[in-house]
N, C-alpha and C positions, 0 to 999 in steps of 0.2 A: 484585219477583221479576225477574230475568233469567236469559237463558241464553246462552252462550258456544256459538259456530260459529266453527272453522277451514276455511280455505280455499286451500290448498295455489296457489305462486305459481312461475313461472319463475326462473331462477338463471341468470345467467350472468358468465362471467368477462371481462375487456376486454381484450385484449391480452395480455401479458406478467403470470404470475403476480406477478413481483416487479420491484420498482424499482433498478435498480441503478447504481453507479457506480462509477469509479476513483477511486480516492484518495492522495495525497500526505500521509506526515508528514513535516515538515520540521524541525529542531533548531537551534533558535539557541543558539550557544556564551556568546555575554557576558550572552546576556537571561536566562538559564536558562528557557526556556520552551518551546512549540513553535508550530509551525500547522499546521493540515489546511488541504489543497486536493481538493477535489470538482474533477472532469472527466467529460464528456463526450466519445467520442469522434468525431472528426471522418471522414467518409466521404467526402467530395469535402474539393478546400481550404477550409477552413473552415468548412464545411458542416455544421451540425448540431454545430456544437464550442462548447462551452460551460466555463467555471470560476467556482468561488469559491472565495475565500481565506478561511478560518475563522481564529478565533482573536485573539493571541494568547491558549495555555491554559498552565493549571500554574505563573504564576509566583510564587516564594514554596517551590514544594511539590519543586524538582528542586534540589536543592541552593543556595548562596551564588553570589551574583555573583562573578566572577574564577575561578570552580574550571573553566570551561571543560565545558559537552555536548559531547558530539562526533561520534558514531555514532547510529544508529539502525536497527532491522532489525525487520520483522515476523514473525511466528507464520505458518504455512500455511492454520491456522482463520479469519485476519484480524479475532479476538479480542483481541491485545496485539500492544505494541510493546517495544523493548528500548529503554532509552536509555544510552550508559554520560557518567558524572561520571566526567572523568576525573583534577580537581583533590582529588575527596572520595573516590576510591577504589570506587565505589559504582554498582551497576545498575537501573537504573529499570526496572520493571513497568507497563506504562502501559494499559487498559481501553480498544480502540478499537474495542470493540463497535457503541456510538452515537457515529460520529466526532464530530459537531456534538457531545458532551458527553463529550470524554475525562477519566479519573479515571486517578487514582495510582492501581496497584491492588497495591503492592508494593515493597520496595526491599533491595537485599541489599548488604552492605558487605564489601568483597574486602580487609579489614585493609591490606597495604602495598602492594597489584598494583592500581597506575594504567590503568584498564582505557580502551582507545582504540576497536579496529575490533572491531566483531560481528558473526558467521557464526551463522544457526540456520540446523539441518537441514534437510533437507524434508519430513522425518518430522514435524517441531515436538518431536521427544522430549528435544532438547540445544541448547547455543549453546554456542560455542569462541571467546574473547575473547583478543585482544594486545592487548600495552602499549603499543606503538611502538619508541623507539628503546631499544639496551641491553638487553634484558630476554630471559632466555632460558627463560623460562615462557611459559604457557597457562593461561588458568581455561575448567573446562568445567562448567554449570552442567546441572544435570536442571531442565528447564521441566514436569514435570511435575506437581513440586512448585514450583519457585524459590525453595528454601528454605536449598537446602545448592548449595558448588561443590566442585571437586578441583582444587586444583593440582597442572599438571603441569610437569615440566624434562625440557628438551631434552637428549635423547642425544650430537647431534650434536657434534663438540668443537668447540669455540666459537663454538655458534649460538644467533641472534637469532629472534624471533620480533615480526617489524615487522608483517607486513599477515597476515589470514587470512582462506580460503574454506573450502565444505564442499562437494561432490558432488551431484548427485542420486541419488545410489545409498547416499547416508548414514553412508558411510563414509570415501570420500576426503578427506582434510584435505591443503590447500598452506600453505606458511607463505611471506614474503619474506623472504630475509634480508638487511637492505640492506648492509652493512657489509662480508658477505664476495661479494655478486654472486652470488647463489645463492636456488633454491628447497628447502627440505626438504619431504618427502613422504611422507605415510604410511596407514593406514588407524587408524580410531579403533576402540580394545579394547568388548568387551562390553558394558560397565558404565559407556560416555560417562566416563571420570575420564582419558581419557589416550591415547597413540600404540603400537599393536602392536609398529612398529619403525619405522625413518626412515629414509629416503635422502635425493639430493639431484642436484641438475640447476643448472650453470652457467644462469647470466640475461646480458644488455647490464648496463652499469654500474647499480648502485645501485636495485635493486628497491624498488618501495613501497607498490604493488598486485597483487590478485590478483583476478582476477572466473573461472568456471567458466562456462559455457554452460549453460543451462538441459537442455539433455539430456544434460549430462554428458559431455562428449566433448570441449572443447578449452578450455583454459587459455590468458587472456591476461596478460601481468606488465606492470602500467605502470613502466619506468624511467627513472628524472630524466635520462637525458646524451640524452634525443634518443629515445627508442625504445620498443618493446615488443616482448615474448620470447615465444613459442606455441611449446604444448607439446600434445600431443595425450595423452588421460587413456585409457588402454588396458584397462584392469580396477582392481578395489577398490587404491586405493593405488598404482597404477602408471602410469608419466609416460615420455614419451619426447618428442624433441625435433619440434616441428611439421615439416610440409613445406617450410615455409620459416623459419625457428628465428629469425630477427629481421627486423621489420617495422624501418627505417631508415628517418630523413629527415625527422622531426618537426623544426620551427625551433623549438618550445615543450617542456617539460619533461611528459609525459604522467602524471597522477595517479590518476585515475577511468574506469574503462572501463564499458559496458555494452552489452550484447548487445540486438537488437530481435527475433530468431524462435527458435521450440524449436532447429531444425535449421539449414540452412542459413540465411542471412541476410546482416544486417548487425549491425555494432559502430559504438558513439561513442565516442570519446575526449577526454576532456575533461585541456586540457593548462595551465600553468604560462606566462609569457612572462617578460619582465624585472621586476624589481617595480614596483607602481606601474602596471604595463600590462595590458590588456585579459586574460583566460584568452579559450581560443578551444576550438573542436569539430573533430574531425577521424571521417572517417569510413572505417571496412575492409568488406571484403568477407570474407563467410563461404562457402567454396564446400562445407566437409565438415569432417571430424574433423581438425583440426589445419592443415587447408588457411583461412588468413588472409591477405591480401593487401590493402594499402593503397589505398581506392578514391576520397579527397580528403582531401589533408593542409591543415590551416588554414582549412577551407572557413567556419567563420564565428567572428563576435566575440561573444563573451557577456556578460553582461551584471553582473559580477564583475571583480574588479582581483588582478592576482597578489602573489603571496610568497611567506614559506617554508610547502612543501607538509606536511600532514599523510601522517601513514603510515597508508594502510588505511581511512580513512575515503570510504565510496561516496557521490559527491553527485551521479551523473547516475544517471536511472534513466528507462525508456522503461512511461509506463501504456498508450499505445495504439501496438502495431507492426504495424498494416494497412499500408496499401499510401501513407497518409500519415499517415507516425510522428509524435505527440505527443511530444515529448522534457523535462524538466526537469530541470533545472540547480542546485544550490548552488555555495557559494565552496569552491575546493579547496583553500586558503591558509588561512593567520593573519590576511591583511589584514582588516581592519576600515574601511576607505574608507563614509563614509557612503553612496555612492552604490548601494553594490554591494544586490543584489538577486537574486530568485529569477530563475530567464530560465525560458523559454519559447521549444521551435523548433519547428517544423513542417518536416517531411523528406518530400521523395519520392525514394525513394534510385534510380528509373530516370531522372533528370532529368541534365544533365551540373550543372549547380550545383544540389546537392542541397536545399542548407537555402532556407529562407524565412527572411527576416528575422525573427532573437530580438529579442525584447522583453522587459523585467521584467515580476516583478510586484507592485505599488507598492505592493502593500496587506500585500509580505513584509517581513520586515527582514534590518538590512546586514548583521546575523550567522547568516543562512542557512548552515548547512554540511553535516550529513550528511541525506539525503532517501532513504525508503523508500517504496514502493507495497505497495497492496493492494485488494481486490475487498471491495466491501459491495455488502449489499441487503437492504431490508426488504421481507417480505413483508404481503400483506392477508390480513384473519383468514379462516378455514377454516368451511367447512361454515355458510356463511351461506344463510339461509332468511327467506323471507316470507310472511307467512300473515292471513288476512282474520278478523277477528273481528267478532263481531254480538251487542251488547247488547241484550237486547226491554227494554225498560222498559215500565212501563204506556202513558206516551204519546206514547213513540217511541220510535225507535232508532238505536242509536249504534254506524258503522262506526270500525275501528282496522283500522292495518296495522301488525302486532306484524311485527319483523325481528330476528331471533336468529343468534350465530355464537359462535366458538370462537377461544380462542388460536394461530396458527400456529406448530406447532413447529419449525418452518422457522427463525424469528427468534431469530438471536443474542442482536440489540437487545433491550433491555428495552422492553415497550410502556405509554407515558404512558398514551394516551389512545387513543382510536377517532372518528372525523369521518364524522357523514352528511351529505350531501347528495341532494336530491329537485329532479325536473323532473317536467312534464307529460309522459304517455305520447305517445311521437311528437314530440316538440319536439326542437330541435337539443340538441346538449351543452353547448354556449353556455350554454344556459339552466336548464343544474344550479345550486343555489343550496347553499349549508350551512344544512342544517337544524338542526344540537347537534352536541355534543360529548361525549361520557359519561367515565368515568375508566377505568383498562387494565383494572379487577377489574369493569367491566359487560359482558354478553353482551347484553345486550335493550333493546329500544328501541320502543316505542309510538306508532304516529305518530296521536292520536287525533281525534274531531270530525270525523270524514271524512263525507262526502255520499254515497251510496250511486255516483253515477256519478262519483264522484272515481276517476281514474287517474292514476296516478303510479308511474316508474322510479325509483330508489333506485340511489347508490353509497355503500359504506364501505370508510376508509381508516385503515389503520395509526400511529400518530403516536410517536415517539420521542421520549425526556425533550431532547434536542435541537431537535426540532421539523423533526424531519427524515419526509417524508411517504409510505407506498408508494404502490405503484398502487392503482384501486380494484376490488374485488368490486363485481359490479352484478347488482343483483336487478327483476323487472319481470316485474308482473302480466298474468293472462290474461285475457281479456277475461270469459267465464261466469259466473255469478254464481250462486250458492245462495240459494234460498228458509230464513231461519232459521225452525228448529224448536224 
């Protein structure tokens, strides 16, 4: 005969509910493949800054070699990623749910539209793709489904549709037109298939980027003779010429631009040299809505070789814009130079030489080219509890500390597995050890054989089919003890 006694334990949390980090997807063009990079951000110089290079993922599953990735852009959920083939016509759906284990999760084939640069909203409800050169369409796809797109054609008369953005008000669409020196601009209809109506704003020579500010208020145009063109975004679809309408005095060919604050701030410019030479970073200053102003032209070498630029492909993007910006870098070119590489800067934009020395990263490949960020975190399971149980046997009895929890609906990720670990009550953290591991469909855990004056703290941790880890829930008994009955 025995009897069963619970004994209700303390719960507590450790810090930060969830684990999280920045993350890089990077697109290699010849490999057809990608990589993740994990960051930490850095709060002093290099303080507390950490990376890894995942991968490489998907090759075999993103089209044939020679067909050329080339863009990439993530979801607002930082569930998927876009990728477009731009040799096979074709968009990739890519599950970056569990970075460390990204899945195809999709793929839609745009029949004859060579799709290049990709804009998702910030809604996540749509993505608006160009071709690049020639091509005076738009595919606008519903991410809702990603099942069906709309082509659209340009009103304009004889306009191009090379590079494109979208607003944070989810409506505004820019396009470059590089051919004729021009932006068209408009507000996107109803039903995401297309452009209300269009207008159009002179650029400097030969546009072939377009980036928006995260609060939606100033457009910057990278153009190949030397320059970039600001425009300040005034309402849904409406454009007027910035406070100072071209930034001049680039010695390199401007491709990639990216913004580092919501509001005021700073911009990097990731630019073009002679072929065969170094791409370099340049850096503006953000005073307000359309107020840009060159704050170090050429300021560093990166760690990439130039040639001929792509149109609209974003390969600078900023995962940490504190007070010392994390920067990452792809190639903005076709070159293919074995050497070329992911870079890596560190910026403190009130310094007079702003960057830190870039460095690659060795563990990228040479056909890095369009690179997107995004926010993960896995959370620890929910409604964890510890509780003392007490078998009478005839001639003795036998302590358990049964520890029970719940799924967090918090988690995107899919959860492999759950990890305990146990210390002596009052011993450092040091001296947590893993005790098991159960599978993601276990709630309960039995830690049995215990000695009546056994004490023991308990942590359990989240585990992703990647193997990627949360923080932990920590549970720790109280000292009282019950007489079983």
């Amino acid at each position: 005969m025995k009897k069963i006694l619970y004994l209700s334990f303390f719960i507590g949390f450790l810090g930060s509910p969830a684990w999280a980090e920045n993350w890089a997807i990077v697109v290699n063009s010849q490999s057809m493949n990608i990589n993740m990079i994990a960051y930490t951000c850095p709060y002093l110089y290099f303080s507390g800054y950490s990376r890894k290079v995942y991968g490489p993922y998907l090759t075999g599953s993103l089209g044939s070699p020679g067909n050329m990735l080339l863009d990439v852009a993530t979801t607002p959920n930082n569930k998927y990623a876009l990728v477009s083939n731009f040799g096979q016509h074709k968009v990739y759906r890519i599950d970056i749910s569990d970075p460390a284990n990204p899945s195809l999760a999709g793929t839609l084939d745009l029949g004859t539209f060579a799709p290049e640069d990709i804009a998702v909203s910030p809604n996540g409800q749509f993505a608006v793709i160009s071709s690049g050169g020639g091509v005076n369409k738009l595919v606008f796809i519903n991410l809702s489904s990603f099942s069906n797109y709309s082509l659209y054609t340009l009103t304009s008369p004889n306009g191009y549709a090379n590079a494109v953005d979208v607003g944070n008000d989810n409506s505004t669409i820019i396009l470059c037109d590089y051919d004729h020196s021009r932006i068209i601009y408009g507000r996107v209809n109803a039903t995401y298939s297309g452009l209300v109506s269009e207008s159009s704003l002179p650029t400097d020579d030969y546009p072939i980027n377009v980036t928006i500010s995260p609060d939606g208020s100033t457009a910057l145009v990278a153009c190949t003779r030397n320059s970039v063109s600001v425009f300040e975004i005034t309402g849904p679809g409406t454009l007027r010429s910035g406070i100072f309408p071209q930034i001049r005095g680039f010695h390199d060919s401007p491709q990639s631009i990216a913004f580092s604050g919501y509001t005021a701030g700073y911009a990097y410019v990731v630019s073009n040299d002679q072929p065969g030479s170094p791409t370099t970073l340049s850096m503006l200053r953000v005073d307000g809505h359309g107020n840009v102003s060159m704050r170090k032209e050429r300021a560093a070498t990166l760690c990439g070789y130039s040639g001929a630029a792509y149109y609209g492909i974003d390969v600078i993007v900023v995962p940490c814009p504190e007070i010392y910006s994390l920067i990452i870098v792809g190639n903005p070119s076709s070159n293919l130079d074995s050497r070329n590489r992911v870079c890596e800067i560190l910026a403190q934009p009130g310094r007079p030489d702003p960057f830190f020395a870039p460095g690659p990263l060795n563990d990228t490949q040479y056909d890095a080219k369009g690179v997107a960020i995004f926010s993960w975190a896995i959370y620890p399971p929910s409604n964890a509890s510890l509780s003392r149980l007490t078998n009478n046997y005839i001639f003795y009895k036998e302590y358990i500390n049964r520890l029970t929890w719940q799924a967090n609906d918090n988690n995107i990720s899919p959860i492999a597995k759950y990890r305990i670990y146990r210390k002596n009550k009052g011993a450092a953290d040091s001296s947590y050890q893993q005790l098991t591991e159960v599978d993601g469909s276990t709630f309960r855990y039995d830690d049995r054989g215990l000695k009546k004056t056994d004490s023991y703290t308990y942590r359990i941790t989240a585990i992703t089919p990647g193997g990627l880890e949360s923080s932990p829930v920590e549970l720790s008994h109280v000292v009282v003890m019950r007489r079983a009955i």
